[in-house]
C-alpha positions, 0 to 999 in steps of 0.5 A, a space after each residue: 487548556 488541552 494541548 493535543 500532540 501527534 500520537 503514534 498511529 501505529 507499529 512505531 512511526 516516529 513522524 509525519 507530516 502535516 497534510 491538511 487542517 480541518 479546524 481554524 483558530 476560534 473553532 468549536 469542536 467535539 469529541 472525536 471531531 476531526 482535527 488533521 489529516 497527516 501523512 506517515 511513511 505507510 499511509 494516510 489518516 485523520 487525527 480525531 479530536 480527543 477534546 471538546 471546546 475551542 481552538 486556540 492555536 494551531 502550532 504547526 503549518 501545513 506541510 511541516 514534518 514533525 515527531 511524535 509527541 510534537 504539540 499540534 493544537 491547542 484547546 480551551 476549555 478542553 473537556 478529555 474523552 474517557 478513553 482514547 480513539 484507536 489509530 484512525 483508518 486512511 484517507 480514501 481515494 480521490 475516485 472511490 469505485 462505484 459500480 454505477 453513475 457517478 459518486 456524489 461530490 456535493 455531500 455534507 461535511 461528515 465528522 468522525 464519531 466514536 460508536 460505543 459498543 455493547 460489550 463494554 469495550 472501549 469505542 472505535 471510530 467509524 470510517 470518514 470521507 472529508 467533503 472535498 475543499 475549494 481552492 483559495 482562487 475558488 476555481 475548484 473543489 479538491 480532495 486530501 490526496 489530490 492536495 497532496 499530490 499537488 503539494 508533492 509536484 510543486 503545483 499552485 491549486 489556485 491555477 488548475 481549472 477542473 477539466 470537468 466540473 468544479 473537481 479537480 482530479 488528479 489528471 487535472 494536477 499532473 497535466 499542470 505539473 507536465 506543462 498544462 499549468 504553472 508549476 510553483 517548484 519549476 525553476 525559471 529556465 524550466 530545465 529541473 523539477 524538484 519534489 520532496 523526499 518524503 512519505 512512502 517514497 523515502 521510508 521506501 528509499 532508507 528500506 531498500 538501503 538498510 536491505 542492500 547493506 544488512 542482508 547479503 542477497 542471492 538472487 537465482 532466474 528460472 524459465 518456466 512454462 505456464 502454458 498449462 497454468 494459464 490454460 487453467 486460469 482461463 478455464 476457471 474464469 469461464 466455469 460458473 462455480 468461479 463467478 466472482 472471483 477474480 483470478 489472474 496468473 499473479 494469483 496462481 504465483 502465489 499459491 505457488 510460492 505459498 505450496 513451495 513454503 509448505 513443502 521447504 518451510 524453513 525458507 520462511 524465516 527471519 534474522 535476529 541479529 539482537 538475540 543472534 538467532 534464526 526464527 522459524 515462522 510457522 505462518 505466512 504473511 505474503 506481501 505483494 508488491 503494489 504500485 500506488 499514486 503515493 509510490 511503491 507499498 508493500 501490504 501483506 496478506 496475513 496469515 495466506 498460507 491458510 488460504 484456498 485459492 479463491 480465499 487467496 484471489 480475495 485477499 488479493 483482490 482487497 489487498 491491492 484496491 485498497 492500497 491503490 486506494 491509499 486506505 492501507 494501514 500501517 498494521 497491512 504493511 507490517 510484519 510481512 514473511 516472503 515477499 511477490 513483485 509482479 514486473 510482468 504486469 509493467 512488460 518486464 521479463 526479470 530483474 534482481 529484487 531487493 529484500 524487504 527489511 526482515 524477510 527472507 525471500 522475495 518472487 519476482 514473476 515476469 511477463 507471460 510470454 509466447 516463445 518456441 519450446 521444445 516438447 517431446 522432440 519438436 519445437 512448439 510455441 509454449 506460453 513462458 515466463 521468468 521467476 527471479 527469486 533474491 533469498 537472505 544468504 544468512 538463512 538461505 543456502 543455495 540448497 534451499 532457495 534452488 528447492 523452493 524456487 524449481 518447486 514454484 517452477 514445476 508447480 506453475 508448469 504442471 498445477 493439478 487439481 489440489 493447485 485449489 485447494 488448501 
C-alpha cells in the first residue's frame, strides 16, 4: 500500500487546500497521472501521482485546508516512481489568449507525463490543462479556476446555465453570486455574504500585518512632470525598430526606479533580524504588484537590474499575463527586493504603500494626469503624475529614500537616450 501525502511544492509552504480530485476510489493510475489540483498561498498546481496501481481511499474532501505531510490518498499495489516529480506548474486560466477563433473546449483528457532527458538528469513533468468537468446537474462544463471561484463566492455550480454554450465562464459564477442565481452562502434575509479567508487573500492579509508592525515605514510623495516621458512612449510605439514590444508608462517607471537602485544602491537591502544585520543585495528582483481573480499577487522580475528597456517591457509583459493567468509559481513570487504598485491604472493619484515582507522599498505611480504647470514663467498644461515611495526606516534614512525617489523624478521628467539602454 503506497500513502501519497501533501508535499511542499515550493519556498516552504506549509499548507493548501483541496480544489479538485482528478481520480475516484477504484481508479487505476500510472505514474505521473494527475492526482489533485490544490491551492496554496501563491498559486495553483497539480499533484502528479508518484505511484502506480489502484485507488483505494481518497483521505481528504474537496475544500479542506490540510498541512504538508497530511496523507491524501492511498494506493494499492502502488509500484514508487525512481525519482520524484519536481513541484508541478499552476493551473492556466479559464480563457488561455488565443490570437485567432476560438480555444478548443471539447479535448481529450491529457495527463501529466514525466519526459525523460538526455543528459541523464532526473525528469520533469510536462505542462497539463485538465479537460473542463460538467457540473453534477449536467448543465454545463467548468474549468478548476472557475470551481474555485464558485466555491470561494458561495455559488451552487448545479444552478448556473452557461450563458454561451455548454461552458461555464467566470462572468456566468460571478452574475450568479450578484444576483443572477442562488447563492449557497447567502443567508435568508439576503443582507450578508461571507467568503472564506483564504489562499492569495489571507496569506496577503497576514503579509501586510506582519509588514505594518516589524518594519517602521516611512512614506514620501513627489509630483512629477511626465510629459516628456510620455512623449517618448508615444514615439517608441510608432518607430517600427520597437514592433513588438509593448510599452506603457509602468515600463518606464520601472526602469526608473531600477537606474535610481543603480545610482543609490544601498536602498536595496534587507533586514536580518536573526543574524542582526543589514544585507546589501547586489542584484534586483523587482516585483510589480498585479490585480488577479485569486486577489493581490506580487511576482518579480528576477535579476531586472540586467535588463534594457525592451527586455524589461518583456519581462513585464510575461510577468503580469502569466499571473493574470493564475500560472504564477511560487518560486516568481519569492525572493523580491523593491517593489512597484501601479494605482494609476485604477484612476488613483496616491496612496501610502504597505511593504512587502523582506524588502525595502516600495514605488507607487499614480494616474497620469493633465493639469497646469509652470514652465519658464508661464502656466501650460503639462501631463503630470504622483510617486509615492514607503522605505523600511531601519535601513533607509530620510537621505536616502528622498535620493532615490527625486532621482526617479528627474529621470521620468527628463528620460534621454541612455533611458533605453542598460
Amino acid at each position: 500500500m503506497f500513502e501519497f501525502a501533501l508535499p511542499d511544492v515550493g519556498e516552504g509552504l506549509t499548507e493548501a487546500e483541496i480544489v479538485t480530485w482528478h481520480v475516484v476510489v477504484g481508479e487505476s493510475v500510472e505514474i505521473n497521472d494527475t492526482l489533485v489540483e490544490i491551492e496554496t498561498a501563491k498559486s495553483i498546481v497539480e499533484l502528479p501521482s508518484p505511484a502506480a496501481g489502484t485507488i483505494v481511499a481518497v483521505h481528504v474532501d474537496t475544500g479542506t485546508t490540510v498541512d504538508v505531510g497530511t496523507v491524501l490518498i492511498s494506493i494499492e499495489d502502488g509500484v514508487s516512481a525512481p525519482v520524484a516529480p519536481p513541484p508541478p506548474t499552476a493551473e492556466r486560466e479559464e480563457e488561455p489568449l488565443v490570437l485567432v477563433g476560438k480555444a478548443p473546449t471539447d479535448a481529450a483528457p491529457r495527463r501529466r507525463r514525466l519526459r525523460a532527458r538526455e543528459d541523464g538528469a532526473p525528469a520533469v513533468a510536462t505542462a497539463v490543462v485538465p479537460p473542463p468537468e460538467r457540473t453534477s446537474a449536467g448543465r454545463g462544463r467548468t474549468k478548476p479556476p472557475v470551481r474555485l471561484l464558485a466555491k470561494q463566492l458561495g455559488v451552487d455550480l448545479s444552478t448556473v446555465t452557461p450563458s454561451s454554450g455548454d461552458l461555464i465562464t467566470r462572468g456566468d459564477v460571478e452574475a450568479a453570486a450578484t444576483g443572477g442565481q442562488p447563492v449557497a452562502q447567502v443567508p435568508a434575509t439576503g443582507r450578508e455574504t461571507r467568503v472564506p479567508i483564504k489562499g492569495v487573500r489571507k496569506a496577503t492579509a497576514a503579509a501586510m500585518t506582519r509588514s505594518a508592525f516589524t518594519a517602521p515605514h516611512v512614506t514620501e510623495w513627489l509630483t512629477v512632470d511626465v510629459t516628456r516621458t510620455m512623449d517618448m512612449v508615444r514615439r517608441l510605439k510608432a518607430d517600427r525598430a520597437w514592433n513588438g514590444v509593448r510599452l506603457t508608462p509602468l515600463v518606464f517607471v520601472a526602469r526608473a526606479f531600477l537606474l535610481a537602485i543603480r545610482r543609490f544602491p544601498d536602498i536595496n537591502a534587507r533586514w536580518d533580524e536573526d543574524a542582526q544585520e543589514i544585507v546589501l543585495q547586489h542584484y534586483v528582483n523587482l516585483g510589480i504588484a498585479a490585480a488577479t481573480p485569486r486577489g493581490l499577487m506580487v511576482p518579480n522580475i528576477k535579476d531586472s537590474h540586467t535588463l534594457d528597456l525592451a527586455g524589461l517591457a518583456h519581462a513585464l509583459d510575461d510577468l503580469v499575463q502569466t499571473a493574470r493567468a493564475g500560472r504564477t509559481s511560487p518560486e516568481q513570487m519569492s525572493h523580491g527586493t523593491v517593489t512597484i504598485t501601479n494605482i494609476g491604472a485604477l484612476g488613483v493619484d496616491a496612496g501610502t504603500p504597505i511593504l512587502n515582507p523582506g524588502e525595502s522599498a516600495i514605488l507607487a505611480f499614480g494616474a497620469v494626469r493633465e493639469m497646469p504647470w509652470v514652465v519658464d514663467g508661464e502656466v501650460v498644461v503639462r501631463q503630470v503624475t504622483q510617486l509615492a515611495m514607503s522605505f523600511d526606516h531601519r535601513l533607509v534614512d530620510g537621505e536616502l529614500g528622498s535620493n532615490v525617489l527625486a532621482e526617479v523624478g528627474r529621470l521620468l521628467s527628463d528620460p534621454g537616450e541612455t533611458f533605453l539602454y542598460v
